[in-house]
N, C-alpha and C positions, 0 to 999 in steps of 0.2 A: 402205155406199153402193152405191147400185145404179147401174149404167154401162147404155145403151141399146144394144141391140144394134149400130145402125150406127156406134158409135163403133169396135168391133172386127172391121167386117166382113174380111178379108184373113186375120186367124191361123182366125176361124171356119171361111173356105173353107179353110184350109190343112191344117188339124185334119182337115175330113171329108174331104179329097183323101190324106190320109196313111190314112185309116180306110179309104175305097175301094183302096188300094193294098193295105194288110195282107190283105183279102180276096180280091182277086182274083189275089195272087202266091201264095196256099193254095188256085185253083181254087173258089172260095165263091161264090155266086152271091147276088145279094141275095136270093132269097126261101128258100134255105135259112139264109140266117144269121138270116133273121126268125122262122123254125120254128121253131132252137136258143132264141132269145131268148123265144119264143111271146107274138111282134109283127106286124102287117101286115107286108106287103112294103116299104110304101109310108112307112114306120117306117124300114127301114133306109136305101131311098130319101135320105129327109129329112135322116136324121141325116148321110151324105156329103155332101149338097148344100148343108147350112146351114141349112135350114129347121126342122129340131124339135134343139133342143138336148139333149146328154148330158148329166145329173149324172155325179157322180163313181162312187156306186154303179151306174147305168146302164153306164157307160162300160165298169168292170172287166167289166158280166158281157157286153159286146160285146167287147171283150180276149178272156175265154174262149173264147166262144162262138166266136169266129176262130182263135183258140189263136197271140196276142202276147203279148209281154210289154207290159203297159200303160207301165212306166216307161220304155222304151225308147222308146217312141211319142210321150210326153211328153218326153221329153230331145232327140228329134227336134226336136219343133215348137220349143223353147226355144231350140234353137240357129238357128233358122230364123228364129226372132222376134227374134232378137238380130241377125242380119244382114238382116233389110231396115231398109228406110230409117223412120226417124221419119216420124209422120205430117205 
């Protein structure tokens, strides 16, 4: 079953504000993490802001590319989606 995006808007922003976070506490600028990835700028732009979404292979190789631990980042947002409020 496929869910619309605006059904999940809030963990989507929260996901790319955790991803802008991993980068800019490693000094990473968006358009070098786009070069590692060898994607637009405008690519990683999107991915932080919600607008072009990660698969899960995507995802790992922007993990890399920033150098987190992906599960960590996932066990974040889990816990964070577990403490807000129902919709």
């Amino acid at each position: 079953m496929v869910r619309a995006k605006s059904q999940y808007p809030e963990i989507y922003r929260r996901f790319g504000q955790l991803l802008a976070e991993e980068r800019t506490s490693r000094g990473l600028s968006q358009s070098e993490v786009a070069r590692r990835l060898g994607k637009p700028p405008s690519a990683v732009w999107k991915y932080e802001n919600g607008e072009l979404r990660l698969d899960v292979v995507e995802f790992l190789a922007f993990a890399k590319a920033v150098g987190f631990d992906p599960l960590d980042l996932m066990r974040r947002l889990a816990v964070q989606d577990e403490q807000s409020p129902d919709p």
